[in-house]
KOLLO-113120 format. One line per field, with one value per residue (C-alpha): x, z, y; residue in three letters; residue number from 1. Coordinates in Angstrom, 1 decimal, always signed. Each point is the difference from the previous one (the first is absolute). Example, Ala and Ser with C-alpha at 12.3 -4.5 7.8 and 13.67 -1.06 7.14 Angstrom:
# KOLLO-113120
u: c(+12.3_+1.4)
w: c(+7.8_-0.7)
v: c(-4.5_+3.4)
resn: c(Ala_Ser)
resi: c(1_2)
END
This chain:
# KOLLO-113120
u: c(+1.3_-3.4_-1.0_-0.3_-3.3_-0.8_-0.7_+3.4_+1.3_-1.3_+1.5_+3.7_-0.2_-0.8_+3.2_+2.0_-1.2_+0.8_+3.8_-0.8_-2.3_+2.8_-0.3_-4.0_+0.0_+1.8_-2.0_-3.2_+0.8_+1.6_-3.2_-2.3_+1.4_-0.5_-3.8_-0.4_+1.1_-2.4_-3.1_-0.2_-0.2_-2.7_-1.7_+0.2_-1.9_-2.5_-0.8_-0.1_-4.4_+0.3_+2.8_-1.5_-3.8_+1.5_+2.3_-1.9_+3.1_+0.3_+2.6_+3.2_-0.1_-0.3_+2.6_+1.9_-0.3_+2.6_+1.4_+1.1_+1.5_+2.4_+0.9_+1.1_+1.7_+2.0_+1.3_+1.3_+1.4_+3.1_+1.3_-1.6_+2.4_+3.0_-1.0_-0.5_+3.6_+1.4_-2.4_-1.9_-2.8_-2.1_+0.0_-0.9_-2.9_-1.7_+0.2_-1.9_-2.7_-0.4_-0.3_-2.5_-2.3_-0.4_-0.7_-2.6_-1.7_+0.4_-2.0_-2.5_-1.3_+0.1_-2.7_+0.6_+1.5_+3.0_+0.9_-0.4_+2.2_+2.8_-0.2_+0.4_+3.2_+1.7_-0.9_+2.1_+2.9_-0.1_-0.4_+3.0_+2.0_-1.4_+1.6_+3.8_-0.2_-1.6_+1.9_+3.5_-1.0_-1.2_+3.8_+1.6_-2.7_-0.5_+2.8_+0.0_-1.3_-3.3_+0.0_-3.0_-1.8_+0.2_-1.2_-3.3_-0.7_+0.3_-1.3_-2.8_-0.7_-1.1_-2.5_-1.4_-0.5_-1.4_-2.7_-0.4_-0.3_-2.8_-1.7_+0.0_-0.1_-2.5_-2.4_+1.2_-0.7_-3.2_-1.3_+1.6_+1.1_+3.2_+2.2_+0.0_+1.1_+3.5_-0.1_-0.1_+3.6_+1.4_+0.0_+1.9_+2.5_+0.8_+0.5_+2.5_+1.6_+0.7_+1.5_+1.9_+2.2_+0.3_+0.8_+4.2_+2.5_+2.2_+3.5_+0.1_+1.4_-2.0_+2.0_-3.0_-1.0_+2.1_-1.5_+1.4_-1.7_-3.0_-2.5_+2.7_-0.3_+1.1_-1.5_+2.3_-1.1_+1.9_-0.3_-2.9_-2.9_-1.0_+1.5_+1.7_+3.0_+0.1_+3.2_+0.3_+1.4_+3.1_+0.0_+3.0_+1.0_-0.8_-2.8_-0.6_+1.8_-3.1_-2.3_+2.5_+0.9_-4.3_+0.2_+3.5_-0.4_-2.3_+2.2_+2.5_-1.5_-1.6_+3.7_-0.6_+2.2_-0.9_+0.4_+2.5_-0.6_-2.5_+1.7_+0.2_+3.2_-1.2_-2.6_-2.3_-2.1_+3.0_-0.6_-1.9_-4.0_-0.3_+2.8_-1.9_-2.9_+1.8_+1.5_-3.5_-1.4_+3.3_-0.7_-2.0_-2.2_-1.0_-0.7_-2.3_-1.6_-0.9_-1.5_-2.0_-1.5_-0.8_-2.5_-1.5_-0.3_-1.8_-2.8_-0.5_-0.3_-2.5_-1.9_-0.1_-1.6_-2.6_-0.7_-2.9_-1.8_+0.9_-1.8_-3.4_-0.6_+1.1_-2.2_-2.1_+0.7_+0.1_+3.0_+0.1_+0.0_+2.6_+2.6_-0.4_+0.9_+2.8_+1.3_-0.4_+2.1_+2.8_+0.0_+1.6_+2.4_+1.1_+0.8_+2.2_+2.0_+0.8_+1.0_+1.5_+2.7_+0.6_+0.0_+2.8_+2.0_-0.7_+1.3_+3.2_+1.2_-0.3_+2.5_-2.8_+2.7_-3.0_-3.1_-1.0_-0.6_-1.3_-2.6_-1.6_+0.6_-2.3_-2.4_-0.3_-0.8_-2.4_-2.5_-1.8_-1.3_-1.4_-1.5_-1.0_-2.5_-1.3_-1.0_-1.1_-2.4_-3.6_-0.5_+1.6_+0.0_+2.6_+1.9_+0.5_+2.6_+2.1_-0.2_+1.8_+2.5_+1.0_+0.6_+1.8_+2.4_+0.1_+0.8_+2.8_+2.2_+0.6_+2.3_+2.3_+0.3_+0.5_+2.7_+1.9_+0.5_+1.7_+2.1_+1.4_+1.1_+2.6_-1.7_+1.1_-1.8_-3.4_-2.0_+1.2_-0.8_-3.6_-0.3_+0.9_-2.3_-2.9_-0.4_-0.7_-1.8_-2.6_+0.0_-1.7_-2.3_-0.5_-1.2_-1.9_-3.5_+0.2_+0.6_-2.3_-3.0_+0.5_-0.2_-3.0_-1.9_+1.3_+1.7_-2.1_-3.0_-3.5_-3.6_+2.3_+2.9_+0.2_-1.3_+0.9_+0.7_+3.1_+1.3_-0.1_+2.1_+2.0_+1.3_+0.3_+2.3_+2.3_+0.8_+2.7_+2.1_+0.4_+1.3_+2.2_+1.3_+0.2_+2.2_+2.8_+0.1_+1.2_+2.8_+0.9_+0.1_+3.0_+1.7_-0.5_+2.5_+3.1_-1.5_-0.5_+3.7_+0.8_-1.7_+1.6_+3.3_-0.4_-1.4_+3.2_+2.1_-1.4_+0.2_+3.6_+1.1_-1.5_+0.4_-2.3_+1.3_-1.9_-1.8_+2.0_-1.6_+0.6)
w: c(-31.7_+1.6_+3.3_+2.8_+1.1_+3.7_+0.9_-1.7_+2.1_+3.2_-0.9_-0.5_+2.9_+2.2_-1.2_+0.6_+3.5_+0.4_-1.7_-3.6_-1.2_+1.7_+3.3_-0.4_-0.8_+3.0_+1.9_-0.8_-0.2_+3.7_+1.0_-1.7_+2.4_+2.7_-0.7_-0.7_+3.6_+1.0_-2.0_+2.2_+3.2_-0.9_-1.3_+3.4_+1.2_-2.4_+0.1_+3.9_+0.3_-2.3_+1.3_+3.7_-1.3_-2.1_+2.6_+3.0_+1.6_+1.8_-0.3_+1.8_-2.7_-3.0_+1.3_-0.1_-3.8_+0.2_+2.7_-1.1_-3.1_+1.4_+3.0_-2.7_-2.0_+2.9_+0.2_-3.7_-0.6_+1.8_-2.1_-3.3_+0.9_+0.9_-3.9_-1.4_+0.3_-1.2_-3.0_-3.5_+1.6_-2.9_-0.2_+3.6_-0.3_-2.6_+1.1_+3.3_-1.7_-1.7_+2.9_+1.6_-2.6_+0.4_+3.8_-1.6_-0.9_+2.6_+2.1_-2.9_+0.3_+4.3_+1.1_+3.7_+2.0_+0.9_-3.6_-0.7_+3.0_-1.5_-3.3_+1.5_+2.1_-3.5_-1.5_+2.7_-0.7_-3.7_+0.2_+2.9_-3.6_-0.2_+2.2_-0.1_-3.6_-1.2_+2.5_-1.3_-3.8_+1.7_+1.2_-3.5_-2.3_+0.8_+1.4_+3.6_-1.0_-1.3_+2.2_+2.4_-2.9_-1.9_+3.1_+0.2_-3.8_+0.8_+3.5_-1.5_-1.7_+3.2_+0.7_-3.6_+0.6_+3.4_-1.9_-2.9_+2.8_+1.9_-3.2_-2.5_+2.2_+2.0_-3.1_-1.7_+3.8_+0.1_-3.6_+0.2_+3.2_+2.3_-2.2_-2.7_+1.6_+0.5_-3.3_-2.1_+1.3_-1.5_-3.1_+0.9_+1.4_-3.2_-1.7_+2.6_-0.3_-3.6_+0.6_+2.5_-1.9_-2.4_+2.6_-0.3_+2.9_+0.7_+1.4_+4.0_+2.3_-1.4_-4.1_-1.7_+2.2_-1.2_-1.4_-3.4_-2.4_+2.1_-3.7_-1.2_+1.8_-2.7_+0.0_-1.0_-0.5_+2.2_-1.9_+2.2_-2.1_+0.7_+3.2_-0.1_+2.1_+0.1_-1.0_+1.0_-2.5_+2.6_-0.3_-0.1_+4.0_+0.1_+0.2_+4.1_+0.8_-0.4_+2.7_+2.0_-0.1_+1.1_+3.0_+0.7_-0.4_+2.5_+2.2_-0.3_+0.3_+3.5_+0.8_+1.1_+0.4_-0.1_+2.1_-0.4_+2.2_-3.2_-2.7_-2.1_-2.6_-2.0_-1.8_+2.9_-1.9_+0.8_+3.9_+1.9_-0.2_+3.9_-0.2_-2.6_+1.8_+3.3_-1.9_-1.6_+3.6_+1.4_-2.2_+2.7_-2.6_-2.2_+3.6_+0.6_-3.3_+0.1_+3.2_-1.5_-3.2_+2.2_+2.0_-3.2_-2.0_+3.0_+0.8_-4.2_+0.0_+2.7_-1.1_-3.8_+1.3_+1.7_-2.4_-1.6_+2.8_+2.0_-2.3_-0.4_+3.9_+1.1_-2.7_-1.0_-3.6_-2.4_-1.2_-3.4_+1.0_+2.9_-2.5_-2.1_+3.1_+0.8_-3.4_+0.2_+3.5_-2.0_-2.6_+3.5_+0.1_-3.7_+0.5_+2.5_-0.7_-4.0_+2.1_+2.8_-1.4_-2.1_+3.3_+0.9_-2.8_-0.7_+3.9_-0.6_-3.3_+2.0_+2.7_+3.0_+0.6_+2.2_-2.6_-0.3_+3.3_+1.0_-2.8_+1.6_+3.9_-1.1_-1.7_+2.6_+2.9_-1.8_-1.2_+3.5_-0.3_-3.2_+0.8_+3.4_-0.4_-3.5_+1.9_+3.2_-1.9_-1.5_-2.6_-3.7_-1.5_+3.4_-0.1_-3.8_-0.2_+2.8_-1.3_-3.0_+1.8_+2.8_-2.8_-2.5_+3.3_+0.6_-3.6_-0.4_+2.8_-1.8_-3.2_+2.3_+2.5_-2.7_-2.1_+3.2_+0.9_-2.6_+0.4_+3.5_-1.6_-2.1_-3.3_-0.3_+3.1_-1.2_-0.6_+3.4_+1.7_-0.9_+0.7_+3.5_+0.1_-2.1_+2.4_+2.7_-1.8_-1.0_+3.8_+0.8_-2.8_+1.0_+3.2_-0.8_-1.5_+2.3_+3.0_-1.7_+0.0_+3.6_+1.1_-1.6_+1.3_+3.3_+1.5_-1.4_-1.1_+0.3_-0.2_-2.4_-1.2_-3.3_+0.4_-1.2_+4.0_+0.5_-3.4_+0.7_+3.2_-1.0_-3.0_+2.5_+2.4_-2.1_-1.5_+2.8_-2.5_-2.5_+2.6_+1.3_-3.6_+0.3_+2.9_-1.8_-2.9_+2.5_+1.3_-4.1_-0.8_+2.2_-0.7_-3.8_-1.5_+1.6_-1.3_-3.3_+0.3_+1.1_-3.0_-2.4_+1.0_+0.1_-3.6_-1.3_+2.1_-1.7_-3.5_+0.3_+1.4_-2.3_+2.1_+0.7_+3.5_+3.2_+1.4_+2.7_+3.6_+2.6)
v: c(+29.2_-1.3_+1.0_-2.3_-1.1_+1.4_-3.6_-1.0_+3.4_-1.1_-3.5_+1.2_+2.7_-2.7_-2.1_+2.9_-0.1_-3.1_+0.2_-1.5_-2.9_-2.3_+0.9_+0.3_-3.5_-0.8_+2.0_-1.3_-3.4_+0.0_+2.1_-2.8_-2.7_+2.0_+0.7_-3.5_-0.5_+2.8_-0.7_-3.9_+2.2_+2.4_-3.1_-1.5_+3.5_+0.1_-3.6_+0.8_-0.7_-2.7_-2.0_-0.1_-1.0_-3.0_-1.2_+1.2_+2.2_+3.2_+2.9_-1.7_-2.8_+2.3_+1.6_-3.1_-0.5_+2.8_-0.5_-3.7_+1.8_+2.1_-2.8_-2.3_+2.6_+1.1_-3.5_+0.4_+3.2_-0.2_-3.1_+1.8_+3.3_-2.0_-1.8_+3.7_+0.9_-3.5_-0.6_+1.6_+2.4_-0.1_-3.6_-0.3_+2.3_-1.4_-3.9_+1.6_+1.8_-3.1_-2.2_+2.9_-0.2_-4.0_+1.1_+2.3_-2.9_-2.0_+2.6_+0.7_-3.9_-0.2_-2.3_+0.9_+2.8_-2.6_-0.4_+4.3_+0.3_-3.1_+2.1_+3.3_-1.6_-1.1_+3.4_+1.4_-2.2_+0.8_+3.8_+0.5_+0.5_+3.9_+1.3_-0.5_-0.6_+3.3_+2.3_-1.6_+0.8_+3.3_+0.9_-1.4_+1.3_+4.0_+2.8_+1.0_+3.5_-1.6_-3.0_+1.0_+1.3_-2.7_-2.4_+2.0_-0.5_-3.9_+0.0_+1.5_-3.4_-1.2_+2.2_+0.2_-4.0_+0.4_+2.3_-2.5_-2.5_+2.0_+0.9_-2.9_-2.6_+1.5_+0.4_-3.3_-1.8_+1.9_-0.7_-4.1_-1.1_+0.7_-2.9_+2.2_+2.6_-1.6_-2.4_+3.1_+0.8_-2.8_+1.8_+3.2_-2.5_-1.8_+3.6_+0.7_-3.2_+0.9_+3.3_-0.8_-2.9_+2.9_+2.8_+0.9_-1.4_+3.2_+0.1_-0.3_+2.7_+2.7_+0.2_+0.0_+2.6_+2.8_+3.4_-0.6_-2.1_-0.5_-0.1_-2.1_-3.7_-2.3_-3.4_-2.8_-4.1_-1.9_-2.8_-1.7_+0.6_+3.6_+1.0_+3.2_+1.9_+3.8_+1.4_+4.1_+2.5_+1.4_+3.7_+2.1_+0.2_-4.0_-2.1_+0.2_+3.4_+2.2_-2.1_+0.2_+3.5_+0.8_-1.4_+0.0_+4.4_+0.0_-2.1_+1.6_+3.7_-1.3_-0.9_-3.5_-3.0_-3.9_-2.8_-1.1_-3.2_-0.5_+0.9_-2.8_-0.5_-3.0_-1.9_-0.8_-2.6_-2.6_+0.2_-2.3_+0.7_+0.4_+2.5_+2.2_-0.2_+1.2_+3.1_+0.6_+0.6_+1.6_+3.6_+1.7_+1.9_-3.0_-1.6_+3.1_+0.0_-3.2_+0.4_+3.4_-1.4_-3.1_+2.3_+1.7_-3.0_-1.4_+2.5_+0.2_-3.7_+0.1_+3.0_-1.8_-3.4_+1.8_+3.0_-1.1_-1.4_+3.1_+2.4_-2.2_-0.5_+3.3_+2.2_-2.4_+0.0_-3.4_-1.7_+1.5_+3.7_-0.9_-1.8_+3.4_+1.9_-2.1_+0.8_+3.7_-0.3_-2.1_+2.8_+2.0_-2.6_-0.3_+4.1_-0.7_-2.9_+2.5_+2.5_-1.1_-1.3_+3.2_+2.2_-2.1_+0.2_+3.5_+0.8_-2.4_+2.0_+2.9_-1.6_-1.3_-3.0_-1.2_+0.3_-3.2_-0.5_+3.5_-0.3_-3.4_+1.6_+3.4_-2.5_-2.6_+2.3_+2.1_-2.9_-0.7_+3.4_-0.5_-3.5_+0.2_+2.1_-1.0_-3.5_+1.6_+1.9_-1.1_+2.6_-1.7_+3.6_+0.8_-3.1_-0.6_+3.0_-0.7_-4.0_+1.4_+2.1_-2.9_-2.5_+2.4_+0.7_-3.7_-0.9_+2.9_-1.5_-3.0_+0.6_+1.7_-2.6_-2.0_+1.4_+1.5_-4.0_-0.2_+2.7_-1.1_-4.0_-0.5_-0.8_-3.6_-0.4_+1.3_-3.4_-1.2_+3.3_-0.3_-3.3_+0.7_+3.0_-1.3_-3.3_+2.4_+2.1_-2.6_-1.6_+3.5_-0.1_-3.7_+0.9_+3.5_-1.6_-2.9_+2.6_+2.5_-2.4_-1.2_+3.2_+0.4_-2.8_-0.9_+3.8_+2.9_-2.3_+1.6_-1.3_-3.0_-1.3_+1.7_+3.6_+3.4_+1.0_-2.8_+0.7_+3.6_-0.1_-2.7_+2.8_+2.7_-2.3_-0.9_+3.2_+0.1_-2.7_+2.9_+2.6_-2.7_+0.6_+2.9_+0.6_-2.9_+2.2_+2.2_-2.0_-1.0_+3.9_+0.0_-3.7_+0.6_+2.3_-2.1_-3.3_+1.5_+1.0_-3.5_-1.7_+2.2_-0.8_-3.6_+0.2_+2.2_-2.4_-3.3_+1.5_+1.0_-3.6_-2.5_-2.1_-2.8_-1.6_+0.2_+3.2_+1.1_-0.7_+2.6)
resn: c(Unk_Unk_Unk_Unk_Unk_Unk_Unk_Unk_Unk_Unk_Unk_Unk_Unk_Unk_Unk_Unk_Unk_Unk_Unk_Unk_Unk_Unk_Unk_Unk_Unk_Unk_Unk_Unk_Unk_Unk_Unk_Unk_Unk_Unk_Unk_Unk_Unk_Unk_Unk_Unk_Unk_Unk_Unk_Unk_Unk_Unk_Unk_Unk_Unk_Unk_Unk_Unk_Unk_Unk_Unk_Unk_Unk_Unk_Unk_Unk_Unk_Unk_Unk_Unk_Unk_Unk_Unk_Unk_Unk_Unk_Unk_Unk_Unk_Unk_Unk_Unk_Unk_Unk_Unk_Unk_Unk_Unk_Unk_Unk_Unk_Unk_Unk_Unk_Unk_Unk_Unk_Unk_Unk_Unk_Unk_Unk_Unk_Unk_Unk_Unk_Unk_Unk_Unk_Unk_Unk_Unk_Unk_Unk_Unk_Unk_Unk_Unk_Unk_Unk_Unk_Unk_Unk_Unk_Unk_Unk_Unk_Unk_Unk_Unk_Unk_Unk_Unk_Unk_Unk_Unk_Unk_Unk_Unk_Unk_Unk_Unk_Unk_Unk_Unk_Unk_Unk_Unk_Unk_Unk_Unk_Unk_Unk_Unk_Unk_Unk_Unk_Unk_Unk_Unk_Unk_Unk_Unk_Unk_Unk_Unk_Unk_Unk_Unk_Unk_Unk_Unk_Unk_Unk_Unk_Unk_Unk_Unk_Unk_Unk_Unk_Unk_Unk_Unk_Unk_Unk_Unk_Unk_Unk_Unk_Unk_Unk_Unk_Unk_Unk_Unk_Unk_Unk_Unk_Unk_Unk_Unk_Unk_Unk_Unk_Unk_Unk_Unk_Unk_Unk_Unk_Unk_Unk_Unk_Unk_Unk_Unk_Unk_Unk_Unk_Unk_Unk_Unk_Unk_Unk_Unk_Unk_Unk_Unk_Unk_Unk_Unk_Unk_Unk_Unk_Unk_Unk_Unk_Unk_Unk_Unk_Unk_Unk_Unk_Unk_Unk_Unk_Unk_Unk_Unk_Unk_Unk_Unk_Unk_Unk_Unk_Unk_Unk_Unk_Unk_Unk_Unk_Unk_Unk_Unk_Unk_Unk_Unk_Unk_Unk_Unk_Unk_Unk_Unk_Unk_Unk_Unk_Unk_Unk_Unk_Unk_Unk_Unk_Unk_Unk_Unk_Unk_Unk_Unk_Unk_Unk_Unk_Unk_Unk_Unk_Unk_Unk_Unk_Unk_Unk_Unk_Unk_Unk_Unk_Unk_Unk_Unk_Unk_Unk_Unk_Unk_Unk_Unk_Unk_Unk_Unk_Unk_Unk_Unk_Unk_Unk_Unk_Unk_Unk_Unk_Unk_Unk_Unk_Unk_Unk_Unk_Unk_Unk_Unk_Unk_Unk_Unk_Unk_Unk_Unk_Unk_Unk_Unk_Unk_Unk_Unk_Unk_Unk_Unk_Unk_Unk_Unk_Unk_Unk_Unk_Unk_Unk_Unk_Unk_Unk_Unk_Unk_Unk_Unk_Unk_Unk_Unk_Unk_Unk_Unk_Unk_Unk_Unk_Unk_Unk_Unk_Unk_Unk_Unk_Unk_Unk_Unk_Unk_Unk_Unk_Unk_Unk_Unk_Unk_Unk_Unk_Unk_Unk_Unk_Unk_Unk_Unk_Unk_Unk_Unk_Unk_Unk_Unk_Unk_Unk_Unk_Unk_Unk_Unk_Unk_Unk_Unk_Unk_Unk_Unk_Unk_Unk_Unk_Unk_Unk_Unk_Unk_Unk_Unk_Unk_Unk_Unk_Unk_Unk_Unk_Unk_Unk_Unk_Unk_Unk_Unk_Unk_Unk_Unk_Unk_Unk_Unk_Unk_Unk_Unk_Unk_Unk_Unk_Unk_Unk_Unk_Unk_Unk_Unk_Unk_Unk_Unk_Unk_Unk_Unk_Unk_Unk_Unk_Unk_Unk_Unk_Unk_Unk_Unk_Unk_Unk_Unk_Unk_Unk_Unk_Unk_Unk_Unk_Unk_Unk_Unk_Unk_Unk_Unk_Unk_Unk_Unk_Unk_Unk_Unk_Unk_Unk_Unk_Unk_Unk_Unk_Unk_Unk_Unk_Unk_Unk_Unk_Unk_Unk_Unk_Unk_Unk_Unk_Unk_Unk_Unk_Unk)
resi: c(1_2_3_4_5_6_7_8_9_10_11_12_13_14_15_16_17_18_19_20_21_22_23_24_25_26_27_28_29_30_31_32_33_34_35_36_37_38_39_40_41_42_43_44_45_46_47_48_49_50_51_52_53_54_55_56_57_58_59_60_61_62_63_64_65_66_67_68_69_70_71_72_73_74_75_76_77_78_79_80_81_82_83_84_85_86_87_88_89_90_91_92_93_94_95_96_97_98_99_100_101_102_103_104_105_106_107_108_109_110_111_112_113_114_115_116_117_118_119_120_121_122_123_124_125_126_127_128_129_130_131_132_133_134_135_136_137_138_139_140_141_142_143_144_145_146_147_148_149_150_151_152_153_154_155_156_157_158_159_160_161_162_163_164_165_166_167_168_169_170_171_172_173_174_175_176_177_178_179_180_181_182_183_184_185_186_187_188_189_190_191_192_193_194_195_196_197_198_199_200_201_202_203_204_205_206_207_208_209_210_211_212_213_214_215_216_217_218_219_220_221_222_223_224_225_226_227_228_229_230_231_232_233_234_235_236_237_238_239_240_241_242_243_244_245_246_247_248_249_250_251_252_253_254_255_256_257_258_259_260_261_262_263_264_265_266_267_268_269_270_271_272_273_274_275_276_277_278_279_280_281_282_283_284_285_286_287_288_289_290_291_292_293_294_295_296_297_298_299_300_301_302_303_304_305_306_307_308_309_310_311_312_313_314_315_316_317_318_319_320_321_322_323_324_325_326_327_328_329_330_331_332_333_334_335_336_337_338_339_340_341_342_343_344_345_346_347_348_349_350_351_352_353_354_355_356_357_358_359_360_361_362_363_364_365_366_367_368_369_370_371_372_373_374_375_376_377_378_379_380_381_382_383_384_385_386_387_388_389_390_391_392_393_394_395_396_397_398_399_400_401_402_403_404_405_406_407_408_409_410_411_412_413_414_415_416_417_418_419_420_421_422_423_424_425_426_427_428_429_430_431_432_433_434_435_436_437_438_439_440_441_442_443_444_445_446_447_448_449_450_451_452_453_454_455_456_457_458_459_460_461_462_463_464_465_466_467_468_469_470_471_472_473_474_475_476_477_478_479_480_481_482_483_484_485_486_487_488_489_490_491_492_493_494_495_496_497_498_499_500_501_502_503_504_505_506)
END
């Protein structure tokens, strides 16, 4: 028999990684989206000079390219997660990657700031579809045991487009002129479209989740022209009784019992929308969460607006060398968001009931030590290093928070969870560049408006957002073994009634 190729090796190592060439695709696929989403932003950074010498504005209004984003997804998202748990996924995804590349366009061909900022605004409304979409497939796609894992393999999308955004549309806006720099996405976004109408629809409630049969997704027509469902192999205890049995173990060892004013005993999806929202925000921890991610998702969205503007003012270096040093720093980041998530896993299968929000706690009050003084100081050589080791912090407390959200919801109540916590999510990262810029000019401005001085302190202030963070994970650390508990039994309890009436409103 032949040997393998080391490429071809390397190749089928990797799928292992990932669970099989099935889950890989998913993987990837949901991760492509993601950077597609990231890539604009960094584009928005890089095209930072250009943008305020063609339209004649200053740092608050190029903060409001993304700010306007994020406002008008905000508005979106909680209709798009009540949607998630009532319609195909896949579908969903792909008609909204489709619509964001036509707003690609529309920004490409702006002849005033008025129309980039009326493009930017639709973009928002289009690409609210991320977020609840992609952590629902999340819960249904991958096992609880590799559930924060696997969100830092796709999370990591978002930071390899952020680069892609800082590099290649820095050099294509350098080389041409800042409407290339978005155009070119337009292309990406027509790969994705065709992916995703090909990606698998699993089985809600976490089935398709189960540790058996992971390499073995089938794909079956369902008689639409190429859309597919995913039916799950069962293995021999049943097709959900091994996800259940990860988390539930460590419940169960930490001797903790539910809510059970919120233990739910049938198909929620049937309730009013205002009463799922209400139960959404009455588990504590998800509350908590949401409010922690908030915080770090608004200091990064800050800190990315401004990176590359940052770097050439304060050491006096040109644009090209600082969007290569803002991708070195996002190297930092992609090293944490791979292993955060596998810290947290790891801890859980060793029984830490509370990993995945211990793992983001550790990470979120350590980063102002790292960053605080790598923007204080004026020596690159200095700062570079500790650049690194703030984001790679930064960027390993998200896969966690993410996949322990899932864990405190009942899983039919995924797409509406993160609706609720994405809208507020992206009203943080609405107002961080806006806020970020305003600071700049008008609080800690220097000798002008758009210097390295503002900037700098700006950065250094509101580093107290991510120890705000910090100190909720430490409030979740304590709420989140019982809600764990409590979502547990309200999935066991909806699977044994088959029922479809009302959730029950306490």
């Amino acid at each position: 028999m032949k040997a393998p190729t080391p490429a071809k090796a390397l190749v089928s190592r990797g799928l292992r990684a990932l669970g099989g060439p099935a889950r890989a695709r998913i993987a990837l696929t949901l991760a492509a989206t993601l950077a597609l989403d990231g890539a604009d932003k960094g584009t928005v950074s890089a095209m930072a000079s250009q943008l305020k010498h063609t339209f004649g504005i200053d740092n608050t209004e190029v903060g409001l390219l993304v700010s306007v984003v994020a406002l008008s997804s905000a508005v979106f998202t909680i209709p798009v997660g009540l949607l998630t748990d009532r319609t195909r996924r896949t579908r969903l995804l792909a008609i909204s990657v489709a619509l964001w590349g036509t707003a690609m366009i529309l920004a490409g061909i702006s002849p005033s700031y008025v129309w980039l900022l009326s493009s930017r605004a639709a973009l928002g409304a289009v690409s609210a579809t991320a977020g609840p979409t992609i952590a629902s497939l999340m819960g249904d796609y991958f096992p609880v045991k590799d559930r924060a894992r696997m969100f830092g393999l796709v999370l990591a999308g978002e930071l390899l487009g952020t680069g892609l955004g800082f590099a290649l549309s820095g050099s294509i806006g350098s080389f041409l002129t800042w409407r290339f720099a978005f155009l070119w996405l337009v292309l990406p976004a027509g790969v994705l479209v065709w992916r995703l109408s090909r990606l698998p629809e699993p089985e809600r409630g976490g089935q398709s989740g189960s540790e058996h049969g992971q390499e073995d997704l089938e794909e079956e027509p369902d008689g639409s022209g190429g859309s597919r469902e995913t039916r799950q192999k069962p293995g021999p205890d049943g097709p959900e009784r091994q996800d259940e049995d990860i988390a539930g173990a460590a419940v169960r060892r930490a001797r903790v019992e539910p809510h059970e004013r919120l233990v739910l005993d049938s198909d929620p999806r049937t309730a009013s929308k205002w009463w799922s929202i209400r139960y959404v925000l009455r588990v504590r921890t998800n509350l908590v969460l949401i409010a922690a991610s908030a915080l770090g998702y608004f200091y990064f969205a800050g800190l990315r607006s401004f990176a590359t503007l940052y770097t050439t003012h304060h050491y006096g270096i040109p644009t090209s060398v600082a969007t290569s040093l803002v991708l070195v720093v996002g190297i930092g980041a992609l090293a944490g968001v791979l292993s955060g998530g596998r810290i947290a896993d790891r801890l859980l299968r060793g029984g830490r009931v509370n990993a995945r929000a211990l793992v983001p706690t550790v990470c979120m009050l350590a980063v102002p030590f790292a960053l605080a003084p790598a923007i204080y100081v004026d020596s690159l050589g200095v700062a570079l290093p500790l650049l690194v080791t703030g984001t790679m912090l930064l960027g390993a407390a998200n896969p966690p928070l993410d996949a322990a959200r899932l864990d405190i919801l009942p899983p039919l109540m995924w797409g509406t969870g993160e609706g609720v916590r994405t809208m507020l999510r992206t009203l943080c990262e609405a107002a961080a560049p806006t806020l970020f810029g305003y600071f700049s000019t008008s609080v800690f401005a220097g000798h002008s408006g758009d210097n390295a001085t503002g900037l700098e302190y700006t950065l250094l202030f509101f580093l107290f957002a991510l120890v705000g963070a910090g100190l909720l994970g430490l409030v979740a650390m304590r709420s989140y073994p019982r809600d764990l508990a409590t979502a547990e039994e309200s999935a066991r309890r909806i699977r044994e009634s088959g029922r479809t009436q009302p959730a029950r409103r306490s």
